[in-house]
Each structure stands twice: as C-alpha cells, then as structure tokens.
N, C-alpha and C positions, 0 to 999 in steps of 0.2 A: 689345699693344705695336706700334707702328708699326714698318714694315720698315727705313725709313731712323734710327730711334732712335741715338744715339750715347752711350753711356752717360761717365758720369764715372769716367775709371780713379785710384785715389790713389797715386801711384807713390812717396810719401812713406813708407808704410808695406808689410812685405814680405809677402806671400800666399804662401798654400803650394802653389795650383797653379804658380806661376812660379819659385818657389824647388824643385821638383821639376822642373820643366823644367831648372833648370839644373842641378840633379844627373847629368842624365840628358843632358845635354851638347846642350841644347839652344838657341836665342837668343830668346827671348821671355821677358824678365826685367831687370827696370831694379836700379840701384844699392842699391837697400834689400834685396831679394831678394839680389843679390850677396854681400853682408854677410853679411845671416841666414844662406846658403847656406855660406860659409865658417865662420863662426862653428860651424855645427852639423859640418860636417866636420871640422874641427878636435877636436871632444866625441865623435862617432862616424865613424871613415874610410868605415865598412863603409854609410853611409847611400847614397853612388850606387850600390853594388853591389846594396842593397834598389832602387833606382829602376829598373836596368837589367832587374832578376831578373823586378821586376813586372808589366814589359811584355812577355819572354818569356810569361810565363804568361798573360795575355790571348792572347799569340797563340794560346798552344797549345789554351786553353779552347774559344776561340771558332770555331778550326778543326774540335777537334772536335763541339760542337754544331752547326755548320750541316755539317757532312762526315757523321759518325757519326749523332749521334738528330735526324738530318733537323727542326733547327730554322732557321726564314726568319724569324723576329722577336726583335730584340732590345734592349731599354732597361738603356740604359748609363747608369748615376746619379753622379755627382758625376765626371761626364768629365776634367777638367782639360784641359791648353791640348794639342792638337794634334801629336802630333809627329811617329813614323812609323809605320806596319803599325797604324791606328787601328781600331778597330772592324768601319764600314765595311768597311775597303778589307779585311781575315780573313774576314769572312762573305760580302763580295759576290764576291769570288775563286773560294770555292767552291760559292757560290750566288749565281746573277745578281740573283735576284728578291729577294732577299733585304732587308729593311725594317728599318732603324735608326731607336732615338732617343735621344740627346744628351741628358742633362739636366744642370742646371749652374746656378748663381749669382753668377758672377764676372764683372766687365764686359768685361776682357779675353779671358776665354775667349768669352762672346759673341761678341764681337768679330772673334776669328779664326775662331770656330765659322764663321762665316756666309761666311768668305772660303775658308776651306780643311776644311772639310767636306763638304761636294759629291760626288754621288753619282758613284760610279763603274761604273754598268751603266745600261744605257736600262732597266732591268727594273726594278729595283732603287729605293727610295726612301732618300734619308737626311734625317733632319728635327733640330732644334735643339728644345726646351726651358728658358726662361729661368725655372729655379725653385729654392727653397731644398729640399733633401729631408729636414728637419725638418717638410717641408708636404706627404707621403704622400698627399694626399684631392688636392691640386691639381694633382701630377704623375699622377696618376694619369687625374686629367679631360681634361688636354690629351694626354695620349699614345694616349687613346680616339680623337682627330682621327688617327691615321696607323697605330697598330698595331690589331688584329682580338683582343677579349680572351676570345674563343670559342675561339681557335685558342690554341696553346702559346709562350710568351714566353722567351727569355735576361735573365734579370734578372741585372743586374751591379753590384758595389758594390764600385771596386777600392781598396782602399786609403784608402776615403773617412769610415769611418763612426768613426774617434777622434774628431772633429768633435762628433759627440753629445755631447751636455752630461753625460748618464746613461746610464747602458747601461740601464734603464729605457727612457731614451728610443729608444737603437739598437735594440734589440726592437721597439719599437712601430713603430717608420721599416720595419726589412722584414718584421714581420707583416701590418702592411698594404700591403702593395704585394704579397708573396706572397699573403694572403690572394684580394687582384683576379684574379692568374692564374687560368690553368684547369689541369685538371690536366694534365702532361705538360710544364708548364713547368718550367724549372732554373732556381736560385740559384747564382751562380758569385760568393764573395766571400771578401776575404783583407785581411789587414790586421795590423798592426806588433804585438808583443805583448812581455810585460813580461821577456823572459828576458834582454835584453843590457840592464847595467846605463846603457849607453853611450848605446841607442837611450831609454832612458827620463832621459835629463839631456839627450839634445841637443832633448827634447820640452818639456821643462820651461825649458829657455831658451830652447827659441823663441816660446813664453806670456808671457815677458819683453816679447819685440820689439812688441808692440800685436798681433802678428798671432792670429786667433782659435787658440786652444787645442787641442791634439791630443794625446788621451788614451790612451796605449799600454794595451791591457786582458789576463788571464791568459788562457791557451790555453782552459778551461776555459769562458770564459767567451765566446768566438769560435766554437768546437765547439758549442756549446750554441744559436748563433744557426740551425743544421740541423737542430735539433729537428723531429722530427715528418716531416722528407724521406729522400731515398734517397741517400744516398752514391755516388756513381762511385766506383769502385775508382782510383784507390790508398788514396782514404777523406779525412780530412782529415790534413795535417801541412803540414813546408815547402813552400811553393810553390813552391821549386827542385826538387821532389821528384815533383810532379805531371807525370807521363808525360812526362818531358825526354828531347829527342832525343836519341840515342845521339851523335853526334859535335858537338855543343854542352858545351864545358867546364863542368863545375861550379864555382863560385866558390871559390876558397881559401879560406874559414871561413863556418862558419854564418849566416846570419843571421835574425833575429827577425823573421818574415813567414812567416802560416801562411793557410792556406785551404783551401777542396777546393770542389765543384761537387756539387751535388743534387741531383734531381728531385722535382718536386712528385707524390705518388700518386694 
C-alpha cells in the first residue's frame, strides 16, 4: 500500500473503534458513532467504565512485561483509534528499544495510526499494519518485516476478538498467531463476556446500526482461549482485578470484562 494512500472513511455508518473512543472520552468520532455511542449507554451505563477499565489494564500489562519478564516486542492486534498511554508510549517508557506493531483494519485508525503513532525513543521502532485479524497468516507475514520471531513476542488482543464470526473462528485467529511465537512469548487478552444482561443487549443493538457484530462470549469460553499457556498470577478473572494499583479507585460495580496474561512454554 502506498505511503501517501488515503483510504475512504464512511462516516455514514458507526464503527466500534470510534464509538469506543467516545466512550472513553475521546474526539475521533463523527455523528453516527455519536448515536450508537449513546444509544448503547443508554442499554448499558457501565459500558465507558468497561472502556476506561480496559485501557488501565493495558497499561498495567504492558508495563509489566517490558519492566518484569523483560519483553522488547510487542504486536498489538486490532489497536483501535489512538488515544493516551498507547502501547508504544508503556513499553518504550520503560524500554527504549523497545519494538511495536499496530495491527488494524479501519481506514480511520490507519489514518491516525500514521499521524500519531510515532515512536517515541531513537531506540525504539513503532510500525502500523493495515490488516483484517481474521487473516492470521498475513499479519503474521508483515509483522516478520519489524519484529524478530526467534526472539519472545507481547501478543495482544484487547477487547477485539467478539468480532469473530465463531469462536471457532477466535481460536483459530490466536492459535495461529501464538502458534508463530517462540517460546517465552505472552498472550495478554480480555474481552466483554455474557454475565451483564445489559452488556449483551447494548451488543445486540449495536448489530442493528450496520456496524459489524460483536459477540459477547461465557467466561468459560475466553479462559479456555489460554489453553495450553502459563497463567500470570493473579490468573484469569476481571481485568480490574489484574494487579491494580493500590491507590487507583475500583469502579463502583462490576463489570463484564475478564482476561489475564500467559506465557507461551
């Protein structure tokens, strides 16, 4: 794809990267997204508190794989749109050298990817991927161009994989991509599950809006995606629950968002 490409954004209809961005109280997100965005607050309050929760826990993830099990590579899969304390900017903080990649299918994220992705160390690389991760063999071929698959990878999949048409299919999306790693790499992945009656109706009307489908799946069924890896202690549950800082508030009620972090053996 050429550098200067301009892709065609359809602001006509509402995306779930921008419609989480404006959960998460952020400006990249046109009127259709607006809508969606309220509409589903309206079904579930507690959904920006899921959007807020989520990107704590990337921090705290990613902090501690490049701080603690000394990881300097990491591919982050279905990124969504840019906003703060991103990838990047957690790993290369506390690793200069530290090597990101982006992967993504949305013209918009593209879009910003390219503007505000930008490495933030001379040491350090961060690189974009324009791909669908229902296409495992092809993110996998470009991300061999910037990360080293000899050496131990951060695979990340936050929030992205209801998208899956089948959990059939989600299995096979990060069996092969874990399968590529070597060993010593982590799976750090979390995503929306069927226990708030609220989070599974404001997913079912946003299937309504054109915008592609996101399939809230049982705990059982998300647990079971770490099959065969190592568990970081505290293991899998809430992602509010995963080694949250001591003087960071807990959210006033539950919410339906579980995950944990594993290493490949």
């Amino acid at each position: 794809m050429p550098a200067d490409y301009v892709p065609e954004i359809r602001i006509d209809i509402p995306h779930s990267a921008r419609i989480w961005n404006y959960w998460m109280g952020g400006k990249d997100h046109y009127d259709s997204d607006r809508v969606a965005g309220e509409a589903g607050l309206a079904v579930d309050p507690d959904i920006s508190t899921m959007a807020v929760e989520s990107r704590k826990f990337l921090v705290r993830t990613v902090r501690h794989l490049a701080a603690e099990s000394g990881i300097r590579q990491f591919l982050d899969i279905g990124t969504g749109l840019p906003t703060m304390q991103n990838t990047h900017e957690v790993a290369q903080s506390v690793a200069p050298e530290a090597k990101i990649v982006y992967v993504d299918n949305d013209p918009m994220v593209l879009t910003h990817a390219r503007a505000l992705l930008v490495n933030t160390t001379a040491e350090g690389v961060t690189a974009y991927v324009d791909s669908d991760y229902h296409e495992p063999e092809q993110i996998i071929a470009d991300a061999r161009n910037v990360l080293n698959f000899t050496q131990p990878i951060g695979v990340m999949f936050m929030g992205v994989l209801g998208h899956a048409k089948t959990y059939d299919d989600l299995r096979r999306i990060v069996d092969t991509v874990m399968d590529a790693v070597p060993s010593g790499s982590y799976l750090t992945m979390w995503d929306g599950t069927t226990d708030s009656p609220a989070y599974v109706a404001l997913c079912e009307g946003y299937a309504k809006t054109g915008g592609a489908p996101y399939i809230p799946r049982p705990q059982e069924e998300i647990k079971a995606v770490f099959d065969g890896l190592e568990l970081l202690p505290p293991g899998f549950g809430p992602i509010v629950d995963w080694r949250r800082d001591s003087d960071d508030p807990r959210p006033r009620r539950p919410i339906a968002a579980y995950g944990a972090v594993a290493r490949k053996p």
